[in-house]
N, C-alpha and C positions, 0 to 999 in steps of 0.2 A: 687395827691392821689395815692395812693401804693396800687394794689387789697390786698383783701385778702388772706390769707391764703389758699394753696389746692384749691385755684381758676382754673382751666382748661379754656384757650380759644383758638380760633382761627385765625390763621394767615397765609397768603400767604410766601411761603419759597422766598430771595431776592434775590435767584439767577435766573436759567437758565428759557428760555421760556415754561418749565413744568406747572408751576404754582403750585406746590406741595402743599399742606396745613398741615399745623402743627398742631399738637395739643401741649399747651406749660402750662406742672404746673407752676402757679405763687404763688410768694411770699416773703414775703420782697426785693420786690424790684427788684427782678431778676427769671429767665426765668430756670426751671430744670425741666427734664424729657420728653426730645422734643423726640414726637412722631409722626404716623400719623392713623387716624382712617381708619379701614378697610372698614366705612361705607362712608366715606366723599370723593366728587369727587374732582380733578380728579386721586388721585396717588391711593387711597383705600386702605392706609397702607402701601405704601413703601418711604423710602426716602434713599438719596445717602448720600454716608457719610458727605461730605458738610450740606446738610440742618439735621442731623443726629447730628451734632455736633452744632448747632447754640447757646446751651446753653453754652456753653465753656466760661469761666468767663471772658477770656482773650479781647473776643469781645468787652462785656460792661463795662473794665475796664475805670472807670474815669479821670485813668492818662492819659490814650494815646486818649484821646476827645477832642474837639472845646468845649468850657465849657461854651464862654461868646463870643460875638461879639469885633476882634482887627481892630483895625484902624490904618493907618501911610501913611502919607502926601506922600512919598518919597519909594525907595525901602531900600535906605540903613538907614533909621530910624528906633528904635525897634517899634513893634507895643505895644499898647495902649490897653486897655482893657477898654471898653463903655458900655451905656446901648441902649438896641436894639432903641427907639427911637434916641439918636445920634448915630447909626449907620444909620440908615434909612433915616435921615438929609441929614446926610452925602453924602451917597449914593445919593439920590436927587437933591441936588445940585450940583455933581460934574455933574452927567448926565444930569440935565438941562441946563448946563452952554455947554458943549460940543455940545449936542444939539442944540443952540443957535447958536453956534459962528462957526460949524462944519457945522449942517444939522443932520436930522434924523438918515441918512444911515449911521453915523458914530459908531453908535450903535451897539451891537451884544449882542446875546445871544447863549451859547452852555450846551446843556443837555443832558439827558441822560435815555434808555429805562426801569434804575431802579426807576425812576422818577414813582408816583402814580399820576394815573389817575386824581385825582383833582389837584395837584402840576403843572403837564404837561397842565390842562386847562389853570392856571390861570397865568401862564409865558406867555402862547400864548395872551389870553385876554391882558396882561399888554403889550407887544411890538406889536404884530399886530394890537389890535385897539385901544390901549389908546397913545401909542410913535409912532405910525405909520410905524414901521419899521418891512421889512420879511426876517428882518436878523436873521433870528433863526433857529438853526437845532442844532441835537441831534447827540450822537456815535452811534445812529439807523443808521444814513447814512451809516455808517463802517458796518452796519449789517444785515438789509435788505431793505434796497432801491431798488434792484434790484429784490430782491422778490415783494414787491409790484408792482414795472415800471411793469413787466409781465402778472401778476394778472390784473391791470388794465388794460392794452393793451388788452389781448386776452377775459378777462370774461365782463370788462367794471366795475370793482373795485377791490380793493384790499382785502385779507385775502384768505386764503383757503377753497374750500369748505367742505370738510372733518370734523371729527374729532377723537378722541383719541378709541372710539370704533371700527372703522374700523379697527385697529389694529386684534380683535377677529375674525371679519370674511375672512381676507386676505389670499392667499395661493400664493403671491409671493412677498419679500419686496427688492424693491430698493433703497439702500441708494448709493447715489451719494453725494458728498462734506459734508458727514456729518462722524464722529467720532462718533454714537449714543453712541456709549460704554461709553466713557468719559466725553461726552457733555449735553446728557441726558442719563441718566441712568437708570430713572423710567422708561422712554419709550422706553430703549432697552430690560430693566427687561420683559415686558409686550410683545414684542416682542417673546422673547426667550421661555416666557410662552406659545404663539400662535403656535411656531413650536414646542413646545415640547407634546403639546395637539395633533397636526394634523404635522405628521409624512412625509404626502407628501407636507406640505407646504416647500418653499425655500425662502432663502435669499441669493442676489448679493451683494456686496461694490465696489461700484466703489471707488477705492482710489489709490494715486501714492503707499502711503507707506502700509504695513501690519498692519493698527494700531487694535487696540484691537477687534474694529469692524468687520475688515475683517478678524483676527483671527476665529473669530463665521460663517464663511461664508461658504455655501457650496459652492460658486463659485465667488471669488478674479478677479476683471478687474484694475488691473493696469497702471491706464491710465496716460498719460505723463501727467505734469503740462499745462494747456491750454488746452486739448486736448476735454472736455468733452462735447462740443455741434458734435463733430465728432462721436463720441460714440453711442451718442443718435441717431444722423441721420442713423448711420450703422444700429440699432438696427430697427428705424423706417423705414427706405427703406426692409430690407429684411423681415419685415412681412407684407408690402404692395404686395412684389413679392410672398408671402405666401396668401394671400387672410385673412389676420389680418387687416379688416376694419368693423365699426359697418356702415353700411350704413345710415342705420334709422336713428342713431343720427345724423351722417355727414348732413344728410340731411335735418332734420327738426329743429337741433339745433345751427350748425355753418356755415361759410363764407370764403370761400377763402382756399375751401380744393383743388380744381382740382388743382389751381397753385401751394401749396405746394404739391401736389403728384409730379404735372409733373418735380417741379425744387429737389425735392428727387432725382428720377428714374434719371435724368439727371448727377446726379452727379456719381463719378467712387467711386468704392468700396475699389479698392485698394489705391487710397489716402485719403478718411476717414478713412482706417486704420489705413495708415501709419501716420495721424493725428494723430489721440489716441493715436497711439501709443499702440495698446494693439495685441496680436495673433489672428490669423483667427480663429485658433482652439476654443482660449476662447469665441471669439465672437458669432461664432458660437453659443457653448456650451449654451451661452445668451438669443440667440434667438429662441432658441429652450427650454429654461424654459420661456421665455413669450408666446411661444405658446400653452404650456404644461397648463397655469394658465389661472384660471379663473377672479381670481379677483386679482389684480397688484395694489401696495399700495408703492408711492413713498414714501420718506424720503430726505430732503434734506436743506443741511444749509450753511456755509462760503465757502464751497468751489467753489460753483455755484457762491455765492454771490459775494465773494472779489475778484471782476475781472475788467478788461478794458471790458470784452463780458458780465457779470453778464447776463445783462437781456435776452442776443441772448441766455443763456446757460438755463436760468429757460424756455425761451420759448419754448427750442427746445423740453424739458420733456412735458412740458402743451401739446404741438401740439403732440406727443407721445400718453400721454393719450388720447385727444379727439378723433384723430385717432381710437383709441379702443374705444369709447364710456365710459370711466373714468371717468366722471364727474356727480359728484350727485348722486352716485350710494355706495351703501352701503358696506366696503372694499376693496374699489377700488380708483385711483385720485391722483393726484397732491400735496402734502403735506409741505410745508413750515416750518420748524421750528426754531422758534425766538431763537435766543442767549439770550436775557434779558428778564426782569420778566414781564414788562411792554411794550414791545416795540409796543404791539399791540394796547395796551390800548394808547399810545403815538399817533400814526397815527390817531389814532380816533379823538384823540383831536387837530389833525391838525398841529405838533409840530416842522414838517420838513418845509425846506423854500417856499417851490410853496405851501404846502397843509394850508386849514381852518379846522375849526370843521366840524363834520360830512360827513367826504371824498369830501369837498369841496376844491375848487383851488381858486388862489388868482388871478390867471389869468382869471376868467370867472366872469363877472358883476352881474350876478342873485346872483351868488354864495357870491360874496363881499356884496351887498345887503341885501340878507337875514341875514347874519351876522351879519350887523352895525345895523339892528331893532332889534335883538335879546339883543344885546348887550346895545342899546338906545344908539349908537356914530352918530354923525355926518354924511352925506353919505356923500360920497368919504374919508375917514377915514383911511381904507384898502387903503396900494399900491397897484397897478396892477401889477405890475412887481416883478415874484419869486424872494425871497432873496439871499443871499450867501450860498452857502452849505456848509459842512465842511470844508473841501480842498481850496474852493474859501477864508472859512472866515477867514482862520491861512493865508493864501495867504495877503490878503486886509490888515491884520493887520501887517503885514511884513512891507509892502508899505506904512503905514500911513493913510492909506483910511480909517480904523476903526481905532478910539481913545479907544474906551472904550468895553471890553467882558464882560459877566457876564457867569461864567462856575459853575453848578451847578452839583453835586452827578458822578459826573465823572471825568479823569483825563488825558485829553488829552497828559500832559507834559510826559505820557509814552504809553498811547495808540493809538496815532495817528501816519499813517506812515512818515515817512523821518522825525523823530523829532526833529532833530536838527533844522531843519526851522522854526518850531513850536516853538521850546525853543527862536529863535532870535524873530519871532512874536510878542510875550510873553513879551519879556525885552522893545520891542520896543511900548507897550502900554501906554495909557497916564492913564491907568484905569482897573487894574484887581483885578475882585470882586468873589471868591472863598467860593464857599455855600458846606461842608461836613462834614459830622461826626465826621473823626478821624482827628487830627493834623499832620505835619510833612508830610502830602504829597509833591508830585514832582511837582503838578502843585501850591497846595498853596504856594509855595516859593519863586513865581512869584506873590503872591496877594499883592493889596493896604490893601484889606478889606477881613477880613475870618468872614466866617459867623457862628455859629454851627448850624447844621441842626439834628432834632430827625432823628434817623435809625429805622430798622425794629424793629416791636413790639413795640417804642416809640409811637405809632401816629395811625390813622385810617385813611387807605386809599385803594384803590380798584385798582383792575389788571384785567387786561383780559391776557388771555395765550396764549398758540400757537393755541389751536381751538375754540378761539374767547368765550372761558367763561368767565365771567365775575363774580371776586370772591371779597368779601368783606373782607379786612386783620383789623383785632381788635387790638385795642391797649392793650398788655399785662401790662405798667405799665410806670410810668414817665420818660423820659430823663434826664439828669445831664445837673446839673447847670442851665443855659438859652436857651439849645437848643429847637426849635421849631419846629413843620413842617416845610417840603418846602412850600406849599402852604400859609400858613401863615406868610412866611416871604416876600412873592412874593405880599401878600396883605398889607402889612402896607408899602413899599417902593412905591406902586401904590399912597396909601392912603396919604404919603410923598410929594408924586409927583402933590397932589391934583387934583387927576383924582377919578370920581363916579365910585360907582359900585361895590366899594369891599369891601363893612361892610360884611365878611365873619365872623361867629363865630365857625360854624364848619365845618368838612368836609362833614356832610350832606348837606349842603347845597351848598356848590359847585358841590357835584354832581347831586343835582335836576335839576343845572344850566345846567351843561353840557347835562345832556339825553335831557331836550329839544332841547337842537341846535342838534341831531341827529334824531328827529322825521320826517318823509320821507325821510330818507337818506340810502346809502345801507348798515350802518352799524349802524341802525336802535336801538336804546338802549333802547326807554320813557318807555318802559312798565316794564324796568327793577329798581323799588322802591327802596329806602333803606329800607323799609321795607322786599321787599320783597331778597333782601342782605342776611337779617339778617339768613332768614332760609336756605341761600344754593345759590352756584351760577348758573346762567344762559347762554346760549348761545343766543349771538346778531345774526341774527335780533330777535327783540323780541318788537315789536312795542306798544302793549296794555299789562293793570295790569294783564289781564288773559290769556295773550300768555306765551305758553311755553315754549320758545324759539324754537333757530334751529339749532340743530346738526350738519344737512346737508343742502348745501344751492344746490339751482339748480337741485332737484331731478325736478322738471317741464320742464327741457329743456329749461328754459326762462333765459333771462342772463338780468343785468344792463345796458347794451350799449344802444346807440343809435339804432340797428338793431334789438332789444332783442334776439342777434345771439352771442353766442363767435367766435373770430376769430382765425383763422389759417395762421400766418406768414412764409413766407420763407426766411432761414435764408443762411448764407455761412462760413461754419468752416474758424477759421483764427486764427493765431498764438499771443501768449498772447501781451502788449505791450512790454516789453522790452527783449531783446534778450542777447543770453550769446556770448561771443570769446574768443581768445584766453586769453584776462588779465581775462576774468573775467570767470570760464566756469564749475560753479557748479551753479544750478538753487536753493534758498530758497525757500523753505516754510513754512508758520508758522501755530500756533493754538495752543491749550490749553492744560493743566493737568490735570486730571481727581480730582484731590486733591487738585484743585487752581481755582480761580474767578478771571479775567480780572486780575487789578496791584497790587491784595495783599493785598488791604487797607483791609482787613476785613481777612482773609483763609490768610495771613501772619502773624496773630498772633498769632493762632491755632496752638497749639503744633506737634500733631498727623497728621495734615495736613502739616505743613511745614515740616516734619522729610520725606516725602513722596518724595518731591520735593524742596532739599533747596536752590538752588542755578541752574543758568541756565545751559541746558545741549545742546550740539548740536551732531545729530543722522548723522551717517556717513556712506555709504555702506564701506565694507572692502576693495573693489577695488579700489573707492577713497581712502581710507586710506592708501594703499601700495602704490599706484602711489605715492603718497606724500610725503610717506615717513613718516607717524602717527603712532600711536598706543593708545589702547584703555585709556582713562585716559587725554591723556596729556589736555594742557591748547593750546588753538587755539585763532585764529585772523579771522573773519567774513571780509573781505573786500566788500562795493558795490561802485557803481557809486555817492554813498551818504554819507557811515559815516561808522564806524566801530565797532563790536561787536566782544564781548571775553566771551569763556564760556569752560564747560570740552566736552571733545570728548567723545561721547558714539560711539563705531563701532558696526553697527550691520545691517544685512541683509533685516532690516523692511525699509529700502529706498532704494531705486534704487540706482545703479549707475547714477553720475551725479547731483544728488538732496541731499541736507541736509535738515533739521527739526530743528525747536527751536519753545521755546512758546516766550509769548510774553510779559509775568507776570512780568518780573522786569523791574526795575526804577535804576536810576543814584543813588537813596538816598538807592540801594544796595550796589550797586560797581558802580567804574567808568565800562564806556564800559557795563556794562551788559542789554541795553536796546534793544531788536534786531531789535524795531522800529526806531532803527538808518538807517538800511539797506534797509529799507522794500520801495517801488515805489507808490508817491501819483499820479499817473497819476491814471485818474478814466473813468466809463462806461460813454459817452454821455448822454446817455438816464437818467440813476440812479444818477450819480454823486457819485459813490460808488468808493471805490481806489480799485488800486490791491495790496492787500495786500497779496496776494498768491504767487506770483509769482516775483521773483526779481534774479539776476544774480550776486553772488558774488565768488571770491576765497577767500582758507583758507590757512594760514601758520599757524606757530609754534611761540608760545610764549613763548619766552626763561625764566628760573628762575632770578627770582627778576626783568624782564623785564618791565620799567613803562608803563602806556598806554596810549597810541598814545595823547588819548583828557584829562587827565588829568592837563593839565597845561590850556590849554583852558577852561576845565570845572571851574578850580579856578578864571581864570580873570573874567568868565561869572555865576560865583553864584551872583545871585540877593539879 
């Protein structure tokens, strides 16, 4: 059905962890006049040029779509165009058959935090308890894994207590690993609002480079790559020698403060700086605006996150805060923010390899239990044993240990680090089944089976955002051709499989399904209705029809743990994993465009956006550039311990010496070479299982005219 005419509705923007809401005129068929209402939470009228442009004709152009479900036995067969029932055959019996002859484990699923809340239920429901397999994890892992390990560790769950108001009453913001500028925007908008209202409010950026964010700064900490759990400790020992402790809370609300003071105070000042990496002076400068402030309002995203230390580095801020009594307190605290629209909404639904529904583990028995009644499987159904994570499951699939992936609304073949590993993974499958909207991606290329899946605005499904609201996105008007939900494709391959339980007809009802498997849990949803959806979103917990929700959580001092205490760990700054020398001795880092979403698939077709950024560029201090022997412009050569990247040299003073920049938005189906996830280090945190995708150690030369590259003839023997 095609709304009508001048019809206005509402939708969740499908980018970044803001959760921006649109307002979208529809008619005939398509989406014009994207706006946002001044009255509607949480942006109140603002959106970035990304969700600003969502009507761009170029998005919902029919040609470049998945129109109908292809199939082919073989890689080097053309595919087949079916109808969604023999596709789901299909799909069925190749997976049963492997399953049979393999074992369950052989199985895999990877998805992804744009995944809708019902989509992400009913993936988890179909492998965790109908195929028995907890081989399932998402690009969440890439993105905040290590924001949650922290979260859980120190408060006893995951999500932040905070939300998007504390922004108004804060008078000091620390962005540490995050680009607000580029990454979120609304929420740097809103920010900049805050300091331009209250005049003695301040903002820090901890950042290696000068990016746009710390442009805005009144005070720039330039911290070396790795360096930022040293940072924080400096920052936190010299306001403990200042007398910056809330005793009260220390006292009545957490655990295991004396041994984190005593192993602080123990540690030497001049080598946690020389860690960071940053001047006494600035440091200084630091610690004297958090003593100056009252209320101290972190910010923080990939750069904390994509680490071998991720979670020592989110902890070290949390035990920061708590220190000052931060937590639950109204512009003030620890703040987490998602790269993706859904990634929170994911976690709820259990979608990483250890976690179940309702921040349940698949390691703890009560927790497996409650699940298989809810769900009416079988008890012992659920493995006990966490699945593969990401890293593990391209790994396993390398080795032969998985036969078969099912990669859904994401595109590992260019966002996952050391791709090339990834890419042999991939060839070396007995079974890869590719669920996306647009056609001609890098990972579908590698598919048995492409599936089309409805995009945003196609479909009705629900998001939570970075401070855990919970918003309902409207379907503006039909998809093309035979595209579907994700979750309804996720149910007829179940229904295939001749497993109960998924006569789904709408998305309503998958999500009645899911808030009850989250009723007494800490991420509490039942009392959040579709009806009560309809009129606006809400913040989780929100456990009955006439709770409010919760803005802030832990304003009681009582926490989820086991002690109803958060805890305070002691941490020991330490150098990233992989180190530079002499071959190799300029440190990468990556991250995004402010005018580009992850690989493109969607802000690659967008005129005004790609003219922004059209091709990869790699940011170069001028010192390295003369050492080199460079100048600004040329064409360069990325070399790591991995794989190789070609892009234009920008020289310019926004990095350090020592350190280059690149995003990480293009794909092999650009140019050869230009993936800079060739380079990048899948070595990951213990604790999270998150890579370091921050940090990696490569040199650059000169890429001479008309020079071929390097993997070009490799990349020919190895197109699928």
């Amino acid at each position: 059905m095609i709304l009508p005419t001048n019809n206005t509705r509402h939708a969740v923007c499908p980018y970044c962890g803001v959760g921006c809401r649109v307002a979208a005129r529809v008619g005939d068929g398509k989406a014009s006049r994207i706006s946002a209402t001044k009255s509607i939470a949480p942006n109140f009228g603002l959106l970035c040029q990304k969700g600003a442009l969502l009507d761009s004709p170029e998005i919902w152009n029919p040609a470049g779509r998945l129109t109908t479900p292809l199939v082919r036995e073989e890689r080097d067969q053309p595919f087949k165009p079916v109808s969604w029932d023999a596709a789901a055959a299909f799909i069925a019996a190749r997976l049963d058959a492997l399953r049979k002859e393999h074992g369950k484990d052989t199985l895999a699923f990877y998805g992804s935090g744009q995944l809708d809340t019902e989509a992400s239920y009913i993936f988890t429901k179909l492998f965790k308890g109908s195929l028995g397999t907890n081989n399932m994890d998402t690009n969440s892992r890439l993105c905040m894994s290590s924001a949650a390990a922290a979260y859980t560790m120190t408060f006893g769950a995951d999500a932040p207590p905070g939300c998007y108001d504390d922004i108004h009453h804060a008078d000091l913001f620390f962005m540490i690993g995050s680009n607000m500028a580029a990454n979120h925007p609304v929420l740097f908008t809103k920010t900049r609002k805050r300091l331009a209202a209250n005049p003695m409010a301040r903002l820090i950026v901890v950042d290696p480079r000068r990016s746009e964010s710390a442009d805005a700064a009144h005070l720039h900490l330039p911290v070396k790559p790795g360096g930022d759990v040293a940072l924080v400790q400096y920052i936190a020992r010299e306001l403990i020698l200042a007398g910056c402790e809330d005793k009260s809370f220390i006292e009545h609300a957490t655990q295991g403060y004396t041994a984190y003071r005593d192993a602080l105070l123990a540690q030497s000042p001049d080598v946690l700086l020389q860690t960071a990496g940053v001047d006494e002076h600035l440091m200084s400068e630091a610690v004297s605006l958090f003593m100056l402030a009252d209320k101290r309002l972190s910010f923080y995203c990939q750069g904390l996150n994509q680490s071998t230390r991720g979670v020592d580095k989110n902890i070290a801020l949390i035990n920061l805060h708590m220190q000052l009594g931060e937590v639950g307190r109204k512009g003030a605290g620890p703040f987490s923010l998602t790269g993706q629209p859904n990634a929170m909404g994911g976690r709820e639904v259990g979608y990483l390899a250890h976690q179940l529904p309702g921040y349940r583990f698949v390691a703890d028995a009560d927790h497996r239990a409650a699940v298989e009644k809810l769900w009416n499987i079988p008890k012992g159904s659920i493995d006990s044993r966490p699945g593969l994570s990401a890293v593990e499951m391209f790994d396993a699939l390398a080795r032969g240990e998985i036969k078969a992936i099912w990669n859904v609304c994401t595109n590992p073949a260019v966002s996952m680090p050391n791709v090339d590993h990834v890419h042999a993974a991939l060839r070396n499958a007995e079974l890869v089944i590719h669920q996306d909207c647009y056609d001609q991606t890098d990972t579908g290329a590698f598919a048995h089976v492409l599936l089309p899946a409805a995009q945003w605005g196609e479909k009705t499904g629900t998001m939570t955002n970075s401070e855990r609201l919970v918003a309902r996105s409207e379907k503006l008007f039909d998809p093309p051709g035979q595209a579907m939900p994700d979750w309804w494709i996720a149910a007829l391959v179940a229904r295939a499989m001749g497993f109960k339980g998924y006569d789904y007809v709408t998305a309503e009802q998958v999500w009645d399904e899911h808030r009850t498997l989250t009723r007494g849990t800490p991420c509490d949803q039942h009392g959040i209705t579709n009806l009560r959806l309809l009129a606006g979103p809400i913040h989780w917990p929100c456990p009955d029809d006439d709770h409010p929700g919760t803005p802030r959580r832990y304003t009681d001092g009582l926490f989820p743990s086991d002690s109803g205490r958060a805890r305070f760990f002691e941490l020991e700054p330490a150098e990233p994993d992989e180190s530079t020398d002499s071959r190799y001795d300029l440190i990468l880092t990556t991250g995004r465009h402010a005018a580009q979403w992850h690989t493109r698939t969607r802000t690659g077709k967008v005129p005004e956006l790609d003219r922004q950024y059209p091709r990869p560029v790699i940011d170069m201090n001028p010192h390295d550039a003369d050492r080199l022997g460079l100048a600004d412009g040329d064409t360069v050569r990325l070399y790591s311990r991995r794989g190789a990247f070609t892009g234009q040299l920008h020289v310019t003073d926004t990095v350090p010496p020592r350190t280059v920049f690149t995003t990480f938005h293009f794909g092999d189906s650009f140019a050869p070479e230009a993936n800079a996830n060739r380079l990048t280090n899948d070595a990951f945190d213990p604790k999270s299982k998150q890579p370091e995708l921050k940090f990696c150690a490569v040199r650059c030369v000169p890429v001479l005219a008309n020079e071929p590259s390097r993997q070009t003839a490799a990349m020919t023997e190895a197109t699928p």
